[in-house]
Chimera marker file (.cmm) of the C-alpha trace (Angstrom):
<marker_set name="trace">
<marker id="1" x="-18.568" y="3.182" z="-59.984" r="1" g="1" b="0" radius="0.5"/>
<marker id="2" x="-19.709" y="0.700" z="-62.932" r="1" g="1" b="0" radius="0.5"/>
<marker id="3" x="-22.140" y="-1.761" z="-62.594" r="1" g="1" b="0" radius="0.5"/>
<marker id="4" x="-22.889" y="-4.051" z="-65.564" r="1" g="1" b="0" radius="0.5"/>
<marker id="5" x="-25.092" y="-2.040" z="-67.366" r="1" g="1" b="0" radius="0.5"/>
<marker id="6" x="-26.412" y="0.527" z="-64.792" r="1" g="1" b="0" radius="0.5"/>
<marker id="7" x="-23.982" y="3.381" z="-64.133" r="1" g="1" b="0" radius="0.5"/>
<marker id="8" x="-23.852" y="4.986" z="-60.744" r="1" g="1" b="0" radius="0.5"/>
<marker id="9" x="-22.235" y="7.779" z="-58.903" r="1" g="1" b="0" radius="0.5"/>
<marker id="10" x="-21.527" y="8.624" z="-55.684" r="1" g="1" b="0" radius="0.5"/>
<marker id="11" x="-21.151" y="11.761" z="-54.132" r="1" g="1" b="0" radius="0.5"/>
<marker id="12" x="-21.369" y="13.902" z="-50.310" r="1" g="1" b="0" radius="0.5"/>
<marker id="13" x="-24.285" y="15.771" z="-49.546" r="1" g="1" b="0" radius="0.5"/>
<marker id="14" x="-24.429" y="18.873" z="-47.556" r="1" g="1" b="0" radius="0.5"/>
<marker id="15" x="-24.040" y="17.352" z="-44.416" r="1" g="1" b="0" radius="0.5"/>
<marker id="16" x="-20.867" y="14.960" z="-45.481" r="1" g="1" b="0" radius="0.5"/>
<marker id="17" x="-23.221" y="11.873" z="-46.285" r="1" g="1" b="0" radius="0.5"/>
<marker id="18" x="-22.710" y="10.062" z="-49.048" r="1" g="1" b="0" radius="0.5"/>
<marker id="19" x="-25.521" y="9.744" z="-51.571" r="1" g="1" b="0" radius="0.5"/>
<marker id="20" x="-26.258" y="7.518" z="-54.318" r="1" g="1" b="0" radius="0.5"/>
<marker id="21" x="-26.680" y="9.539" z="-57.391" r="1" g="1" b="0" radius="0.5"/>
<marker id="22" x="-29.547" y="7.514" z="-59.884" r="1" g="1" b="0" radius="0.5"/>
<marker id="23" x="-28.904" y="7.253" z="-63.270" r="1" g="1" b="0" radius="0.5"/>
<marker id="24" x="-29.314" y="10.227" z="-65.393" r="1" g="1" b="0" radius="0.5"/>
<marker id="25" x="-29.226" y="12.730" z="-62.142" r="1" g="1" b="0" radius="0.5"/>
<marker id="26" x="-25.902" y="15.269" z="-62.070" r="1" g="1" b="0" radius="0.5"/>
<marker id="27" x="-24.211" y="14.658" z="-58.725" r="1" g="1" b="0" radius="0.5"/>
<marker id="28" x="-23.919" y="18.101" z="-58.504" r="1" g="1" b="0" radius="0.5"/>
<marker id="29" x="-27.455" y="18.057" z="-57.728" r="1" g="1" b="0" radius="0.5"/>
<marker id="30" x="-26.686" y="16.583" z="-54.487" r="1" g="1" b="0" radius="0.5"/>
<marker id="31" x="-23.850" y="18.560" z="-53.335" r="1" g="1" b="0" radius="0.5"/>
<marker id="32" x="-20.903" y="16.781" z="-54.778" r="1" g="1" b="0" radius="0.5"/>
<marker id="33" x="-19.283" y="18.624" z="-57.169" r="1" g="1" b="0" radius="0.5"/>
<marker id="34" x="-20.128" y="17.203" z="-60.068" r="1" g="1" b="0" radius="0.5"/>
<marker id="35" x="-18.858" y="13.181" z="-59.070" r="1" g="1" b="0" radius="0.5"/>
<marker id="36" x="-18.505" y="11.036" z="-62.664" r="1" g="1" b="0" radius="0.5"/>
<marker id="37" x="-16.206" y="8.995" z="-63.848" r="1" g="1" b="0" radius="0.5"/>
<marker id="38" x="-13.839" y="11.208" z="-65.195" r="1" g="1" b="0" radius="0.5"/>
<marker id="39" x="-14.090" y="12.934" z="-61.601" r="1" g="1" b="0" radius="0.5"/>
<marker id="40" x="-13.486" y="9.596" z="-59.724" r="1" g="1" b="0" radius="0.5"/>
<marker id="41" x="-10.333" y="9.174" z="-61.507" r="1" g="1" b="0" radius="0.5"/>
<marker id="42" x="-9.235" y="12.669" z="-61.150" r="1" g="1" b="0" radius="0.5"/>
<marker id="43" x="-9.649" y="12.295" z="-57.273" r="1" g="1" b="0" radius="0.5"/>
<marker id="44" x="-8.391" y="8.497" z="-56.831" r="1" g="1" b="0" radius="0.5"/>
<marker id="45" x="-4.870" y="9.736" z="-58.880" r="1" g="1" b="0" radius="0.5"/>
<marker id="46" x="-4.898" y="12.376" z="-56.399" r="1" g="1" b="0" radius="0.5"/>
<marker id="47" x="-4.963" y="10.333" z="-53.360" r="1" g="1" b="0" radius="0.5"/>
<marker id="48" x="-2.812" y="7.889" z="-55.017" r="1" g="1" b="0" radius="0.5"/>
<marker id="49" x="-0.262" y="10.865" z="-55.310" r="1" g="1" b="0" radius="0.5"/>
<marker id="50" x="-0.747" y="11.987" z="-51.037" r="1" g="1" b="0" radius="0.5"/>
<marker id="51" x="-0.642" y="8.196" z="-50.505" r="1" g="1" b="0" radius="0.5"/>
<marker id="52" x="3.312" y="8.158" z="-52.279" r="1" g="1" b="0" radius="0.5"/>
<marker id="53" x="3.708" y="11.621" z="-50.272" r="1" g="1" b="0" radius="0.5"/>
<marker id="54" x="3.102" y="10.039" z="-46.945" r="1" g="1" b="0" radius="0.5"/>
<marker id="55" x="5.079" y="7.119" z="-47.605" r="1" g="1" b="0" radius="0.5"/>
<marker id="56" x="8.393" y="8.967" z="-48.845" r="1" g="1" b="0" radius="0.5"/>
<marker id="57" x="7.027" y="11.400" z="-45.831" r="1" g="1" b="0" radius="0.5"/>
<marker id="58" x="6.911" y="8.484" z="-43.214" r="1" g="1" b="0" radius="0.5"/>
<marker id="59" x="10.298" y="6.905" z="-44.283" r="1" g="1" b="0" radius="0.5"/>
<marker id="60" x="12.374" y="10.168" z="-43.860" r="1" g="1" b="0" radius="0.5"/>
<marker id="61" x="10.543" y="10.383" z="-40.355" r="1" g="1" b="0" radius="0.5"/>
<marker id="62" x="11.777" y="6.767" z="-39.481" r="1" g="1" b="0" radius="0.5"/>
<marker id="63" x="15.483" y="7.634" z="-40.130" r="1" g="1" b="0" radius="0.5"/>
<marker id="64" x="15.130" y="11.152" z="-38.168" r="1" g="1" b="0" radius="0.5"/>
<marker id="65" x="13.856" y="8.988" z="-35.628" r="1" g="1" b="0" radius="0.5"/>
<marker id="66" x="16.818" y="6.570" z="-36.060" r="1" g="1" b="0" radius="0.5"/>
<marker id="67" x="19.024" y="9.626" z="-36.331" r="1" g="1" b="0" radius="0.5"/>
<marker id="68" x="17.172" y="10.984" z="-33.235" r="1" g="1" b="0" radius="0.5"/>
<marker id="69" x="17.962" y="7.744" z="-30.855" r="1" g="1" b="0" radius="0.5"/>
<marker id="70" x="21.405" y="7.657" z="-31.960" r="1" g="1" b="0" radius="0.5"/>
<marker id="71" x="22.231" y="11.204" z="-30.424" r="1" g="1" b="0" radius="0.5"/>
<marker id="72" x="19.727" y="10.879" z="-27.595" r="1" g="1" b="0" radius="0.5"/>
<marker id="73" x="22.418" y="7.615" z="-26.470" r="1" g="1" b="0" radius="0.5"/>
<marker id="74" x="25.550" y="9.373" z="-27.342" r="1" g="1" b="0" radius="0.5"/>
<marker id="75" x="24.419" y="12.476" z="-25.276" r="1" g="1" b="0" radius="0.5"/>
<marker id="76" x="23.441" y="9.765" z="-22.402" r="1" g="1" b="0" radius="0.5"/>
<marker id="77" x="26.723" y="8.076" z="-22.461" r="1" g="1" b="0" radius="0.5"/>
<marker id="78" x="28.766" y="11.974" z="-22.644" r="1" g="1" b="0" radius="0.5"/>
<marker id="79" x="26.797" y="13.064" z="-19.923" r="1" g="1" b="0" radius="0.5"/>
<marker id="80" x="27.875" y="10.269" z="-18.056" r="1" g="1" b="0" radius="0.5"/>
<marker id="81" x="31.357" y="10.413" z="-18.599" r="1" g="1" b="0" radius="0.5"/>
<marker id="82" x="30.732" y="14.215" z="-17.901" r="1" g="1" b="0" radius="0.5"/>
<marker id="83" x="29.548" y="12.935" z="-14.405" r="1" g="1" b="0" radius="0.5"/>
<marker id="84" x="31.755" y="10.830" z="-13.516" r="1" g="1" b="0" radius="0.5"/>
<marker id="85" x="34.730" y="13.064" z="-14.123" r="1" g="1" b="0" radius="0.5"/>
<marker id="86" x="33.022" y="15.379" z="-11.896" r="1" g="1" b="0" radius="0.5"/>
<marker id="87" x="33.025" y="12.763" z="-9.110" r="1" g="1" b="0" radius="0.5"/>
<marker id="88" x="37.192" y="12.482" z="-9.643" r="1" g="1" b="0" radius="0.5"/>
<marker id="89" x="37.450" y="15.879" z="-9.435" r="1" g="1" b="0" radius="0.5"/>
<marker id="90" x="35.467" y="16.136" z="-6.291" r="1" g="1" b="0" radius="0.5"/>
<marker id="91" x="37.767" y="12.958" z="-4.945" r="1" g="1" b="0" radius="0.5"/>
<marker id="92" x="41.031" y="14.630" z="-5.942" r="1" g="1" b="0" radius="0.5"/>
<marker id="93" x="39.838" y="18.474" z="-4.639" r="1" g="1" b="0" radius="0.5"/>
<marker id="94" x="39.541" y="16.670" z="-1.463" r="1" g="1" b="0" radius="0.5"/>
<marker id="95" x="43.482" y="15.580" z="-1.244" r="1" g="1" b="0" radius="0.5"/>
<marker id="96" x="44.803" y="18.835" z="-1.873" r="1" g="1" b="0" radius="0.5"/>
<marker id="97" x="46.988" y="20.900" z="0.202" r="1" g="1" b="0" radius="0.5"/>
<marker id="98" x="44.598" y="22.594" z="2.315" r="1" g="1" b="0" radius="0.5"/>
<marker id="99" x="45.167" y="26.378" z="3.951" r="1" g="1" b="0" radius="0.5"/>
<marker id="100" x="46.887" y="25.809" z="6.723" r="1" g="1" b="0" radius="0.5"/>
<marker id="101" x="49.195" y="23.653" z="4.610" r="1" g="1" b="0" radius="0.5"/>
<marker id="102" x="50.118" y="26.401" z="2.647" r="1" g="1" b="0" radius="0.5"/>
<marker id="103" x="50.545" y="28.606" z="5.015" r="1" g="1" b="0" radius="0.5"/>
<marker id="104" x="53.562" y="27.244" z="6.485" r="1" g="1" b="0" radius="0.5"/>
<marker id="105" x="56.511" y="29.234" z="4.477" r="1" g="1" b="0" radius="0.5"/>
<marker id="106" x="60.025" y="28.552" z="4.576" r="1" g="1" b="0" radius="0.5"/>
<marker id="107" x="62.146" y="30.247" z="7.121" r="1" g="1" b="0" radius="0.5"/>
<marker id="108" x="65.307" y="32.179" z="6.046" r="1" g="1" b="0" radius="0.5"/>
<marker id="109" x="67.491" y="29.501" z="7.338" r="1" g="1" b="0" radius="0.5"/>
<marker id="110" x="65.853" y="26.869" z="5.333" r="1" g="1" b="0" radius="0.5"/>
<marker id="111" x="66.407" y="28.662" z="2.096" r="1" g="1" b="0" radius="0.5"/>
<marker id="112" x="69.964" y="29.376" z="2.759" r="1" g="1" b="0" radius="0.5"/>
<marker id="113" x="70.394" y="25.671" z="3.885" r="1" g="1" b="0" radius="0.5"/>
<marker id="114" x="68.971" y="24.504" z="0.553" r="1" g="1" b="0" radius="0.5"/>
<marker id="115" x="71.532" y="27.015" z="-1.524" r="1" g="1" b="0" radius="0.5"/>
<marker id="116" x="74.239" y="25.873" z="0.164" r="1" g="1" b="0" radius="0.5"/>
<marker id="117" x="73.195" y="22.052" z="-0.281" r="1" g="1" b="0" radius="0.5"/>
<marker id="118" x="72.761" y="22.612" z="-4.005" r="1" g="1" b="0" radius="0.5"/>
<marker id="119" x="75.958" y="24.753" z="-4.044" r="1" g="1" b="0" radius="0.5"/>
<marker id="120" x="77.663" y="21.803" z="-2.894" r="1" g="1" b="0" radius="0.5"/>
<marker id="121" x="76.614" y="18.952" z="-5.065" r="1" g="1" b="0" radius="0.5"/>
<marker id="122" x="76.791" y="21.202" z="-8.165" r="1" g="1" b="0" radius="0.5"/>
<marker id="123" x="80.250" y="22.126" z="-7.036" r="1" g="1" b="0" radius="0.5"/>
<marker id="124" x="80.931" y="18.099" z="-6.810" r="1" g="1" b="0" radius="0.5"/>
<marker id="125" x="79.261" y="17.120" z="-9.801" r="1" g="1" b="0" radius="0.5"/>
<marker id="126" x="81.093" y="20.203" z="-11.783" r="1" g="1" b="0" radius="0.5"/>
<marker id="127" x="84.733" y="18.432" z="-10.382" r="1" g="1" b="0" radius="0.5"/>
<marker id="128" x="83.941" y="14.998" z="-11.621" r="1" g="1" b="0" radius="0.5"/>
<marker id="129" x="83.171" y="15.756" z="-14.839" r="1" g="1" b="0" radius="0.5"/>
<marker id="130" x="86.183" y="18.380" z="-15.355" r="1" g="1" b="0" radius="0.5"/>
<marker id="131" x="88.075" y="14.955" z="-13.858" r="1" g="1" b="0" radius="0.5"/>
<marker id="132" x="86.591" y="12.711" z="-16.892" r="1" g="1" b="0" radius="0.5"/>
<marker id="133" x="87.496" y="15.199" z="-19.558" r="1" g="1" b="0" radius="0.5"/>
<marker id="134" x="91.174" y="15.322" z="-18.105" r="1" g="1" b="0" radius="0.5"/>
<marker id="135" x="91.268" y="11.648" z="-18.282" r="1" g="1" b="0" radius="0.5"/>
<marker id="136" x="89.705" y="11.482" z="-21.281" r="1" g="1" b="0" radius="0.5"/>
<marker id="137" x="91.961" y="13.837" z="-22.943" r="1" g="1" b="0" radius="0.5"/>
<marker id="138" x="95.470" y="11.721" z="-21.312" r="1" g="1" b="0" radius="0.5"/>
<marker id="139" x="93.994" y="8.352" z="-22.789" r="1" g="1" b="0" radius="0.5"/>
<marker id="140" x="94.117" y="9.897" z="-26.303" r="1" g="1" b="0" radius="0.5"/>
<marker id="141" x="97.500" y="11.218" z="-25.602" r="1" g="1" b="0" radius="0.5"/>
<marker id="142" x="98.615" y="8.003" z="-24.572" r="1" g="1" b="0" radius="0.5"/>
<marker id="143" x="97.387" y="6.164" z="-27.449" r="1" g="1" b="0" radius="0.5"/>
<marker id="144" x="98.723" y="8.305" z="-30.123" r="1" g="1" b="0" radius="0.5"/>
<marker id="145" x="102.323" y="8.116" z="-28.974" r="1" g="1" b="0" radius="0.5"/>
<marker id="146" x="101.561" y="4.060" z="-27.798" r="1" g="1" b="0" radius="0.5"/>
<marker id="147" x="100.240" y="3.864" z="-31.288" r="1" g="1" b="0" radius="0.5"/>
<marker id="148" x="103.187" y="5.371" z="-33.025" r="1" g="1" b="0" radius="0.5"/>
<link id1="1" id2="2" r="1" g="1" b="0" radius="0.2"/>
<link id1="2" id2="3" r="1" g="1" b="0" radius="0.2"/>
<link id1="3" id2="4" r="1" g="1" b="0" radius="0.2"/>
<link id1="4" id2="5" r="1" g="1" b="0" radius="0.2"/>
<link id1="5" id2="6" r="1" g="1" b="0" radius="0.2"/>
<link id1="6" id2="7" r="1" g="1" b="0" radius="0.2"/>
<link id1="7" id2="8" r="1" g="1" b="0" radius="0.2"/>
<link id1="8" id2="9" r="1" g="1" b="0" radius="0.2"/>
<link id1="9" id2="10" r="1" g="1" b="0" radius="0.2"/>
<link id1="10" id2="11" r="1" g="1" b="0" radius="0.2"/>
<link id1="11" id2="12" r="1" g="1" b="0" radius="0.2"/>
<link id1="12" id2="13" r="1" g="1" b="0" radius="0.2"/>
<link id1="13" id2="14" r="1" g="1" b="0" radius="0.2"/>
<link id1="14" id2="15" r="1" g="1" b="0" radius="0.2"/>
<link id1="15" id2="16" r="1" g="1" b="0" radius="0.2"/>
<link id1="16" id2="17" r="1" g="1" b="0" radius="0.2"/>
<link id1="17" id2="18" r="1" g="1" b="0" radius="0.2"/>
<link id1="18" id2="19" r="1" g="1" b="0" radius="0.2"/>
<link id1="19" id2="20" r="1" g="1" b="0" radius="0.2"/>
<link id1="20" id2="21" r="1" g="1" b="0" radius="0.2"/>
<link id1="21" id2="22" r="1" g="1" b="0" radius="0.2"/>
<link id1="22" id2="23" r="1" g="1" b="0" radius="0.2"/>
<link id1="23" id2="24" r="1" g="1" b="0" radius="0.2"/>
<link id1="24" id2="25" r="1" g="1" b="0" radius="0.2"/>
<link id1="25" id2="26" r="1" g="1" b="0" radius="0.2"/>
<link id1="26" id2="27" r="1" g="1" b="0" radius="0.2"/>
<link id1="27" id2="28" r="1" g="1" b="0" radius="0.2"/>
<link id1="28" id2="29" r="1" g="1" b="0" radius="0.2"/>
<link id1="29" id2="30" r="1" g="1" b="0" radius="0.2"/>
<link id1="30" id2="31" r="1" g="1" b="0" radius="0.2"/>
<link id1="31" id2="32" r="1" g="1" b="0" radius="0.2"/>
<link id1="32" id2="33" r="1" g="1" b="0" radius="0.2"/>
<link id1="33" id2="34" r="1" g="1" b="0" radius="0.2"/>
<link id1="34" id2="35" r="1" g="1" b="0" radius="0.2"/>
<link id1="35" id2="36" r="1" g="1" b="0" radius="0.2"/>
<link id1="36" id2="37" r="1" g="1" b="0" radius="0.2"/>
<link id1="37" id2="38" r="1" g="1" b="0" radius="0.2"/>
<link id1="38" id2="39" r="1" g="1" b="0" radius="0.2"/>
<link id1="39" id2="40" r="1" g="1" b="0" radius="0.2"/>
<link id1="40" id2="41" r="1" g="1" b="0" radius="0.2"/>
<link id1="41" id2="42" r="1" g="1" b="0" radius="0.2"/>
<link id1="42" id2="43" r="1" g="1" b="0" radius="0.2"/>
<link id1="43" id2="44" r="1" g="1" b="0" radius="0.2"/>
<link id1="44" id2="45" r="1" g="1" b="0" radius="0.2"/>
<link id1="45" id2="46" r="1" g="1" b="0" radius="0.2"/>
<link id1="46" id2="47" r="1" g="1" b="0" radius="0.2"/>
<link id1="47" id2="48" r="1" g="1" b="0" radius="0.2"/>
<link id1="48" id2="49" r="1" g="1" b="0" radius="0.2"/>
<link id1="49" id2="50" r="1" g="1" b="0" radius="0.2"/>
<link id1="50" id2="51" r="1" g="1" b="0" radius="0.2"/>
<link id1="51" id2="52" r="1" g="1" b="0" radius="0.2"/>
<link id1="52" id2="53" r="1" g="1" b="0" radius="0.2"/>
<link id1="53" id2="54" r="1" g="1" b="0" radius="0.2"/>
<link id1="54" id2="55" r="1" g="1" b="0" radius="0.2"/>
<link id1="55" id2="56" r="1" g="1" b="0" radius="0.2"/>
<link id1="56" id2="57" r="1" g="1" b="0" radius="0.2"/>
<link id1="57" id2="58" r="1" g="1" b="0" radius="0.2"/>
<link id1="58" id2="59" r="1" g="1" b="0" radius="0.2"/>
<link id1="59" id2="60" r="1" g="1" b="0" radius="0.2"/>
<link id1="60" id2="61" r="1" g="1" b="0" radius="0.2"/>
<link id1="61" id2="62" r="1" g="1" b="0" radius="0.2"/>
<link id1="62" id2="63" r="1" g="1" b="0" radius="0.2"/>
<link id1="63" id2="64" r="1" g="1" b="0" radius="0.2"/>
<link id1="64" id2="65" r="1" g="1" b="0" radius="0.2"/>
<link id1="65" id2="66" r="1" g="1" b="0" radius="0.2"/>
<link id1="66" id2="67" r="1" g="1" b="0" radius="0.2"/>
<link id1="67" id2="68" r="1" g="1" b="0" radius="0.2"/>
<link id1="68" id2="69" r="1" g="1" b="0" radius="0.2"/>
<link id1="69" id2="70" r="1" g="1" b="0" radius="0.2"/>
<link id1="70" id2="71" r="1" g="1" b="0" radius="0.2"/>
<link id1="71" id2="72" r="1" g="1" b="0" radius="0.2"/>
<link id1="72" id2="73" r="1" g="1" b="0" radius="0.2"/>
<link id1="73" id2="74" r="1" g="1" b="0" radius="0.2"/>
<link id1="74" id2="75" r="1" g="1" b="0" radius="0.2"/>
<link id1="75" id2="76" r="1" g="1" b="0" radius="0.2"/>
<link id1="76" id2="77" r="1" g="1" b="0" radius="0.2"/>
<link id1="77" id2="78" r="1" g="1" b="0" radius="0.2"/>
<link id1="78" id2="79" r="1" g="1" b="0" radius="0.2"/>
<link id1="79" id2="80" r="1" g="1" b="0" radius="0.2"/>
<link id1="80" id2="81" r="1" g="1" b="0" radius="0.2"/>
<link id1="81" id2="82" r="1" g="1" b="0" radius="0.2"/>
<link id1="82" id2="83" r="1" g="1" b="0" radius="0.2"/>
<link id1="83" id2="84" r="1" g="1" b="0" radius="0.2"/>
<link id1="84" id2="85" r="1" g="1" b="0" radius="0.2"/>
<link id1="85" id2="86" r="1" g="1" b="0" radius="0.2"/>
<link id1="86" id2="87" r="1" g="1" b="0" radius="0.2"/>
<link id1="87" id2="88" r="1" g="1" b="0" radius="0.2"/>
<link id1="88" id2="89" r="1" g="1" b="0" radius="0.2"/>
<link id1="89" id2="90" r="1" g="1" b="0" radius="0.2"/>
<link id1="90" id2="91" r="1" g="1" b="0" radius="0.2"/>
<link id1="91" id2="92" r="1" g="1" b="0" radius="0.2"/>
<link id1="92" id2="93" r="1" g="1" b="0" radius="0.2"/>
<link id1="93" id2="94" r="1" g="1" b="0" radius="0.2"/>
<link id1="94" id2="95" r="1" g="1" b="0" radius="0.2"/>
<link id1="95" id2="96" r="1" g="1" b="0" radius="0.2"/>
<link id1="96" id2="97" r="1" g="1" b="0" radius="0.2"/>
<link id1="97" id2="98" r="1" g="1" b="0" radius="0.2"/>
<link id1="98" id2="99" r="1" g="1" b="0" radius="0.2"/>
<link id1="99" id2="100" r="1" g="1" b="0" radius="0.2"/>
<link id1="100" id2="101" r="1" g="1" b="0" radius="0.2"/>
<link id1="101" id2="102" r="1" g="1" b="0" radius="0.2"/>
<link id1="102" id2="103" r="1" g="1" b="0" radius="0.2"/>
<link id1="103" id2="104" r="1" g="1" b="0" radius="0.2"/>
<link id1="104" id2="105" r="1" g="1" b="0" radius="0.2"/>
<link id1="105" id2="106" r="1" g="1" b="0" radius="0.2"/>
<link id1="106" id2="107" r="1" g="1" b="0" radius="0.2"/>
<link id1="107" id2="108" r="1" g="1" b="0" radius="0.2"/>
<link id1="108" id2="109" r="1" g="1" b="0" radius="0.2"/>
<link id1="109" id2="110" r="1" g="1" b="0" radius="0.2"/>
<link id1="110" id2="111" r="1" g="1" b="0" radius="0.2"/>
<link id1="111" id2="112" r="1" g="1" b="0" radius="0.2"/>
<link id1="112" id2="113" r="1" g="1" b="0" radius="0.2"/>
<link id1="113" id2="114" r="1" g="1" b="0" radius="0.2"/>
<link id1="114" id2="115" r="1" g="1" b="0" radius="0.2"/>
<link id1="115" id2="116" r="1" g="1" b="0" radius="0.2"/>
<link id1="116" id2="117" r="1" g="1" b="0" radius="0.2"/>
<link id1="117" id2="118" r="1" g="1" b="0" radius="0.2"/>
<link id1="118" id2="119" r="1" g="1" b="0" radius="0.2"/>
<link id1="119" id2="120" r="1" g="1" b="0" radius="0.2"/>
<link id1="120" id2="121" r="1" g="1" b="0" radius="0.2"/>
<link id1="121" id2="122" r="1" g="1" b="0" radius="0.2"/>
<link id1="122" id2="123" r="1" g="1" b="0" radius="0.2"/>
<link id1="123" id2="124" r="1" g="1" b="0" radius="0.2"/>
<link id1="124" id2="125" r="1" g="1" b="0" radius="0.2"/>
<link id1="125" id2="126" r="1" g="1" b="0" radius="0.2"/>
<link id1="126" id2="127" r="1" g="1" b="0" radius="0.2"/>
<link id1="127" id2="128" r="1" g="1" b="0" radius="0.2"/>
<link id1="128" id2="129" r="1" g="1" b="0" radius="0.2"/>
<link id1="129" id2="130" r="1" g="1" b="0" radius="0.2"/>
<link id1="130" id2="131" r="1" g="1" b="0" radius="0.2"/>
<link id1="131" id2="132" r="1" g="1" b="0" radius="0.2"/>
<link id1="132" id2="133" r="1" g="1" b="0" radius="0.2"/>
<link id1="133" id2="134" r="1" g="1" b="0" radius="0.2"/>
<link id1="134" id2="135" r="1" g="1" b="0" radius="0.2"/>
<link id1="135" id2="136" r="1" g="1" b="0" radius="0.2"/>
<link id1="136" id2="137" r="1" g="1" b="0" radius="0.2"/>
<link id1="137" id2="138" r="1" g="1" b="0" radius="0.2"/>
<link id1="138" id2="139" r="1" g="1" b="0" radius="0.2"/>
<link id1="139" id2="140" r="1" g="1" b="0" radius="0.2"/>
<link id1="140" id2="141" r="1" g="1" b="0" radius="0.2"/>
<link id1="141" id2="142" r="1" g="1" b="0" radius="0.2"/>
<link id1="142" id2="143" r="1" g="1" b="0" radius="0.2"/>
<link id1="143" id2="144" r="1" g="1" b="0" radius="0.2"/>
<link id1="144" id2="145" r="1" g="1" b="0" radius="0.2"/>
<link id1="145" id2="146" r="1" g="1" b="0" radius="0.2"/>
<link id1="146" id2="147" r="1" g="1" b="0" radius="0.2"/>
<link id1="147" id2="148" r="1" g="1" b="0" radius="0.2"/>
</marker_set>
């Protein structure tokens, strides 16, 4: 430090105090390392330096942070959804066909009752359109010679 026209140091001892180093004494006298201007500069550039360090440091913490909270909700709200879905299944498991539902088979007679019934209305559905293409095929007849 600079006062006027006296100049001064400063420096630790041996137990971390700080002592005032008179005029004309080395600071390294007093367990500081030498102290002195120069010194003091050295040192005060340094901590300027960590200073910058903890600031660039401390922003790229606050946007891992922001980053952080971000995931931390979408997790809440997919765990949720996760949840709930969970809860439908539950509802739904519950109005399935249970066992003794299923265990009821189809007798012989049913099955055969069910062929024939599909035999049947293929076997009338088969007819009507054979009947549309016959019709179909007259109408064109009948308009080429009409046409003539």
């Amino acid at each position: 430090m600079k006062n006027d026209n006296i100049m001064m140091d400063v420096s630790l001892d041996a137990k971390n105090r700080l002592r005032l180093v008179q005029p004309g004494d080395v600071a390294g006298n007093y367990g500081g390392g030498g102290g002195g201007d120069s010194m003091l500069e050295a040192r005060v550039a340094k901590l300027e330096s960590d200073v910058e360090n903890i600031k660039t440091n401390l922003s790229e913490a606050r946007i891992d942070i922001s980053r952080l909270r971000e995931s931390s909700a979408n997790t809440s709200r997919d765990v949720a959804v996760i949840l709930q879905k969970m809860v439908d299944f539950d509802a739904n498991l519950s109005q399935k066909a249970t066992k003794d539902d299923l265990s009821q088979k189809a007798t012989k007679e049913d099955i055969q009752s069910l062929k024939a019934d599909i035999h049947k209305d293929a076997s009338a559905q088969t007819w009507k359109i054979v009947s549309a293409i016959i019709i179909t095929v007259l109408i064109a007849i009948l308009s080429k010679q009409f046409l003539e």
